[in-house]
C-alpha distance (Angstrom), angle and dihedral (degrees) to the residues before:
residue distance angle dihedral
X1 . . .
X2 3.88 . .
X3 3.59 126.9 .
X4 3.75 98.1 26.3
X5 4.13 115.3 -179.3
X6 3.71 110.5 -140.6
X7 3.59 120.6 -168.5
X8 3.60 119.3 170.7
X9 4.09 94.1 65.0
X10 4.12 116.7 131.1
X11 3.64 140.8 -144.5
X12 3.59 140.2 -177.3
X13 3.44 142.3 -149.1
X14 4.11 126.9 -148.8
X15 4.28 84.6 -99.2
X16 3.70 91.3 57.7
X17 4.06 111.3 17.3
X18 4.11 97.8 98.9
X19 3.83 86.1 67.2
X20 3.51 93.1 81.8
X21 3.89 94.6 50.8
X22 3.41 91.9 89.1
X23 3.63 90.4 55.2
X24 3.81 96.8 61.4
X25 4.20 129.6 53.1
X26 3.68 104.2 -112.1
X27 3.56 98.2 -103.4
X28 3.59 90.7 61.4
X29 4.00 98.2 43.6
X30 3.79 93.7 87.9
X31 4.02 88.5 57.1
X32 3.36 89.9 50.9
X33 3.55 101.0 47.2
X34 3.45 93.0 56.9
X35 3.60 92.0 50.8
X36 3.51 106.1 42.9
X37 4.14 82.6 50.6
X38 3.58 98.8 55.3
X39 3.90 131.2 86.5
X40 3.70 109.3 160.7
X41 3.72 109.9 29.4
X42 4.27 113.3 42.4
X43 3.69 98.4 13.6
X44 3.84 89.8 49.3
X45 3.81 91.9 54.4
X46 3.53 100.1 41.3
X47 3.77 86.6 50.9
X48 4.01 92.7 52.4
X49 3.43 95.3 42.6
X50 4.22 93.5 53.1
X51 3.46 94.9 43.0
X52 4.09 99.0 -99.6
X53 3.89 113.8 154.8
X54 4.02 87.8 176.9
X55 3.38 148.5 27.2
X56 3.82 126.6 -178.8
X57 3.71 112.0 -144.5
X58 4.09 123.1 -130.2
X59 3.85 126.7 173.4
X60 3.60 116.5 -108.4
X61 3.98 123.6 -96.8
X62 3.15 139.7 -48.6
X63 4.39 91.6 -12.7
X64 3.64 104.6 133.8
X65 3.66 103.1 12.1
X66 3.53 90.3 61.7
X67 3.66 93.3 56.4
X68 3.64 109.4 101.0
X69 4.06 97.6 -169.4
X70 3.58 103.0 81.5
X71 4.02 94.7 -156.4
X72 3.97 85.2 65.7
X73 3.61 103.4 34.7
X74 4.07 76.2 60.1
X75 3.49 93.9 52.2
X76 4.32 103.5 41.0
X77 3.93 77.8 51.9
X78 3.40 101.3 52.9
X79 3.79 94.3 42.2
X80 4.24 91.9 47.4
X81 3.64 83.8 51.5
X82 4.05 98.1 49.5
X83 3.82 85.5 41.3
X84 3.70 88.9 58.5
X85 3.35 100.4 37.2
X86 4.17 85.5 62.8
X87 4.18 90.3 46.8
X88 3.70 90.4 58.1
X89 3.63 90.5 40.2
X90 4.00 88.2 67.7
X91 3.93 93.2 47.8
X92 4.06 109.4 12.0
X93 4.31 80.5 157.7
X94 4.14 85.8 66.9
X95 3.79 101.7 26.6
X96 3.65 144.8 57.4
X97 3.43 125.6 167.0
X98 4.08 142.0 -137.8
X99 3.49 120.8 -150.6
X100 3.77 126.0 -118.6
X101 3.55 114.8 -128.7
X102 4.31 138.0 -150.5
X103 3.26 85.6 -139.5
X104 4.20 85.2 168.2
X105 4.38 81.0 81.1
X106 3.24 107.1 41.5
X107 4.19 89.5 -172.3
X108 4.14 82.2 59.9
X109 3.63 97.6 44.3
X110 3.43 92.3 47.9
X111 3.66 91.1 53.3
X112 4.04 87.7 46.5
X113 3.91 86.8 54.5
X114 3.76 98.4 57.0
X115 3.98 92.5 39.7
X116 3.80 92.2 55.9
X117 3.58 92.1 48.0
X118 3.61 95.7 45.7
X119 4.27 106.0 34.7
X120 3.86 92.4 20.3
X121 3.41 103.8 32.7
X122 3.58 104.9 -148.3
X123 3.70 124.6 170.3
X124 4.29 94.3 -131.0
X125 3.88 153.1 -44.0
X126 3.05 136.6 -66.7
X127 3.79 117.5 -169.4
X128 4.16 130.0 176.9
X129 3.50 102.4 -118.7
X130 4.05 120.6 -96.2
X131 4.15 120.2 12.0
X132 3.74 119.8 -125.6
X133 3.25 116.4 -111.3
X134 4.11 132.0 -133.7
X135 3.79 92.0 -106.2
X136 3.84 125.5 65.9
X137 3.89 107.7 -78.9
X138 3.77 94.7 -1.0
X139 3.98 114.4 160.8
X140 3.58 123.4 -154.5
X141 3.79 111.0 -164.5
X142 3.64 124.6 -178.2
X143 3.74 101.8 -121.1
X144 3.68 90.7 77.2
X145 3.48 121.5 120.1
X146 3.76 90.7 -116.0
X147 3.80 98.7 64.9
X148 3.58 97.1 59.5
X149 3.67 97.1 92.2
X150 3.70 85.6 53.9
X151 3.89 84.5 51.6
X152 3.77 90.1 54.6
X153 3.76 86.7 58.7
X154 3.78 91.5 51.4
X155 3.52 91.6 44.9
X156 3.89 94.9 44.8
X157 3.96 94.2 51.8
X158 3.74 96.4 38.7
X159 3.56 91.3 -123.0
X160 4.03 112.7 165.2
X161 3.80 109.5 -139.3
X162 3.69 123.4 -147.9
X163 3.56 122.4 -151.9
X164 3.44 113.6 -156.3
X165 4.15 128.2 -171.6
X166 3.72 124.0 -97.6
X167 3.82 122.8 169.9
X168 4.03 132.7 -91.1
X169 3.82 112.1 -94.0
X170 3.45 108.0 -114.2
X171 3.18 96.4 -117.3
X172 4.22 83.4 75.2
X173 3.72 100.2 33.0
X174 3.73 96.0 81.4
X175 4.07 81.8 127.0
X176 3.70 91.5 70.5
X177 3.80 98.5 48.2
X178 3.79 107.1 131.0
X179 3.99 83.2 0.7
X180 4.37 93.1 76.6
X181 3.89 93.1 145.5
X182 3.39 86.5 71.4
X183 3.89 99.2 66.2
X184 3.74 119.8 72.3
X185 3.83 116.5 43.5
X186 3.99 97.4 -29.3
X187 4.10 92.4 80.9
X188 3.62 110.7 -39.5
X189 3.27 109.7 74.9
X190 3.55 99.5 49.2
X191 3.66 95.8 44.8
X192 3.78 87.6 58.4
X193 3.66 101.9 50.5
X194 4.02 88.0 38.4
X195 4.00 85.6 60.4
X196 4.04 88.5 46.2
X197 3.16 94.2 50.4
X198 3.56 101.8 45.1
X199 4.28 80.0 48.7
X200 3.93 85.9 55.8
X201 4.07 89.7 44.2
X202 4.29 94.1 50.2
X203 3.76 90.6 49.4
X204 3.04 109.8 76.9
X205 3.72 106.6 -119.1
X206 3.39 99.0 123.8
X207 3.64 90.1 59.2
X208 3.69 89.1 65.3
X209 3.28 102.3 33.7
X210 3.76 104.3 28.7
X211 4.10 97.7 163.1
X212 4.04 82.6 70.5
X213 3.89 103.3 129.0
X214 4.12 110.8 -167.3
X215 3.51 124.1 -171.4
X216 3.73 123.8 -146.0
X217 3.94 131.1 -169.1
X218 3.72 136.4 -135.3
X219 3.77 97.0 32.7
X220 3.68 94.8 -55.3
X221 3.72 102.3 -45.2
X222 3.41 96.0 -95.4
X223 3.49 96.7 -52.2
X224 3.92 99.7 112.9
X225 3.66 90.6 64.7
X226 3.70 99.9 46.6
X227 3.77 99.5 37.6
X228 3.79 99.2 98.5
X229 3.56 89.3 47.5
X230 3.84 92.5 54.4
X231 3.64 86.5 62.1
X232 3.57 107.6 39.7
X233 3.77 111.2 40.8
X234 3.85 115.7 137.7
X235 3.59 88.9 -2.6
X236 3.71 88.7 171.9
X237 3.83 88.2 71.6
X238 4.00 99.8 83.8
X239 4.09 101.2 -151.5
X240 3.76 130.0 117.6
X241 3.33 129.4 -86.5
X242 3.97 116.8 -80.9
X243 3.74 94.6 -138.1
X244 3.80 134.7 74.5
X245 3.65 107.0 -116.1
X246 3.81 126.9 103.0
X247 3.86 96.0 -129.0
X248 3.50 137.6 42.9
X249 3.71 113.0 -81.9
X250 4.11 91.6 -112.4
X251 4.14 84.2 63.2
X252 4.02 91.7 61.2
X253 4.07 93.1 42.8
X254 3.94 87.9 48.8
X255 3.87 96.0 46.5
X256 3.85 103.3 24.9
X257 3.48 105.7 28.4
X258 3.61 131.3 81.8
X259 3.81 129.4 -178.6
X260 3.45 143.1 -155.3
X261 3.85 142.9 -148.1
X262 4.02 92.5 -133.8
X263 4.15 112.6 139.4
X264 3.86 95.6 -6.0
X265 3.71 117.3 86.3
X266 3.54 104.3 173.3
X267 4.46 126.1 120.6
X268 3.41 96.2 -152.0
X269 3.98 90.3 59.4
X270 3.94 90.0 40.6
X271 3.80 89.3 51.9
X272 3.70 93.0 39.8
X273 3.90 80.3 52.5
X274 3.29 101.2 41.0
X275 4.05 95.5 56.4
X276 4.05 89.1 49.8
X277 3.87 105.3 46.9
X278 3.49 96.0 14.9
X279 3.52 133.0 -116.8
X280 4.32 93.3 -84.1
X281 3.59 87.9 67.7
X282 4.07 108.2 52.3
X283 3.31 121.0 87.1
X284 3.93 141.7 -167.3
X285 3.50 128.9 -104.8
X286 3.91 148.3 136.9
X287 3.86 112.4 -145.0
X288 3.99 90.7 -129.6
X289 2.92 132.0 -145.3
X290 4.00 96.9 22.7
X291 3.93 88.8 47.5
X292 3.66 132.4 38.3
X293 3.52 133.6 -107.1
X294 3.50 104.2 -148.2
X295 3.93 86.9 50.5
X296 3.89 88.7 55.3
X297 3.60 100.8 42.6
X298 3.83 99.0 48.8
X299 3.76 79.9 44.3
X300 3.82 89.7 61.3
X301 3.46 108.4 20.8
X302 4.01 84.3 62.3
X303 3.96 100.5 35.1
X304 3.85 113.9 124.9
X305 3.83 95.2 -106.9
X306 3.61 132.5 117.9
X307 3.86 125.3 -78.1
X308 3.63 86.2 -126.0
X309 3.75 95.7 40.8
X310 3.79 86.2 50.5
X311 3.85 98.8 56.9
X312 3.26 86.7 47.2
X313 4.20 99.7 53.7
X314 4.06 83.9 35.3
X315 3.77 102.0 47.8
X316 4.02 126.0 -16.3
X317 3.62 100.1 57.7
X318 3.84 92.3 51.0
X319 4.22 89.7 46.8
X320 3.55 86.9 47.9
X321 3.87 103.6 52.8
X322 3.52 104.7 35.3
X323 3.97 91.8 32.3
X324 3.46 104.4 -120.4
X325 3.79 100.5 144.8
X326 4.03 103.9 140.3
X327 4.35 96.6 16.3
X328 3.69 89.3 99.3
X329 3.83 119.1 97.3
């Protein structure tokens, strides 16, 4: 398939780029460096040669939600964001952007938000999971009661937010003690952002705000699997639900959820995926530079889906939520 969108691809600037050291055996960091670094040279190639018309542009994980002074987390956003802004300037036909967020003040990321939107004009967000805290292995999660103003915002300037994996501070991954290939992209990223999204599903949010559109990675981090599950254990036991939302969890990750094929090539999970949140709400992407495209695209350009199914996952859905109808050369 031509003219793919993909929208779960990275970069980094000097500020953030040793983040994703630790993702990468040392013989493979410089590789990675100079992929995760470049716009217009590799990605541009790969992208012709796989049949990519797009690619929206994210910084690289965790960067600014690992920053625990909120002053600077400000500022590496704001600069990620101008530096992007003047990539896609050069090539807005091949690139889009999402904005990095300070998601540890919700009052500035909010403010972020609308001025990438409005001066930048980016399509989204994408933000690294939870926000450190000031205090040693603090955790700022999104659910809480003082992000919902920020949600507003979101909600208000119908700006899809992507919520990408980061790792467990340490301080909470006593689990994986002795167990450390588990962290990272193996498990424990997508059990984290499964249980943060599942926080954002239970409270409520989406009842307020139910034009909130969320983006999740990896085929849905597990969550397609599990969701009927969520709903349904011991449903002898007649008692309400525990949680503060007005539906059943599987009604918010059918109508507020969307998904995308980023890092896990696999049919069987697309299917899986497919017959849960429906085949209007997955998208295509790669997970550049930490995956690579030609593995993803022969992936999906040969799954056993249909042609119209395909366009769809590869292109409409994409155009559609981020409205990008017309951007592509």
């Amino acid at each position: 398939m031509r003219d793919k969108i993909a929208l779960e691809e990275h970069f980094a600037t000097e500020d953030t780029v040793m983040d994703s050291a630790v993702f990468m055996p040392d013989d493979h960091w410089p590789e990675l460096r100079s992929r995760i670094l470049d716009i217009h040279d590799i990605r541009l190639r790969q992208m012709d040669e796989h049949g990519i018309g797009m690619m929206l542009l994210s910084l690289n994980a965790p960067a600014v939600q690992a920053i625990p002074d909120v002053s600077r987390a400000i500022d590496v956003a704001r600069r990620a964001n101008d530096f992007l802004a003047e990539q896609i300037g050069k090539r807005p036909d091949r690139f889009q952007g999402f904005a990095a967020l300070p998601m540890q003040d919700p009052e500035a990321a909010a403010l972020e938000l609308e001025r990438c939107k409005k001066d930048l004009g980016f399509c989204g967000a994408l933000v690294n999971g939870f926000s450190n805290g000031s205090g040693e292995g603090a955790m700022r999660y999104y659910d809480q009661s003082e992000y919902w103003p920020f949600w507003e915002v979101a909600h208000e300037l119908n700006m899809p937010f992507y919520l990408h994996p980061r790792n467990p501070l340490p301080e909470h991954a006593k689990i994986y003690e002795g167990h450390e290939w588990l962290l990272g992209p193996a498990w424990a990223f997508g059990h984290e952002t499964a249980v943060h999204a599942l926080r954002l599903m239970g409270s409520g949010l989406f009842d307020k705000y139910p034009r909130l559109n969320i983006v999740l990675g990896h085929l849905g981090e597990g969550l397609p699997y599990s969701m009927w599950r969520i709903d349904n254990c011991n449903a002898w036991v007649k008692a309400p639900a525990k949680h503060k939302a007005k539906h059943k969890i599987a009604h918010y990750f059918q109508n507020n959820f969307h998904i995308t094929t980023s890092g896990n090539f696999r049919t069987q999970a697309l299917i899986n995926a497919m017959l849960e949140i429906g085949p209007d709400r997955i998208m295509f992407s790669t997970d550049w530079p930490f995956e690579n495209v030609d593995h993803a695209v022969g992936w999906f350009d040969a799954a056993a889906i249909s042609e119209a199914d395909r366009r769809k996952i590869g292109r409409l859905n994409a155009e559609a939520l981020f409205g990008l109808g017309g951007m592509l050369r």
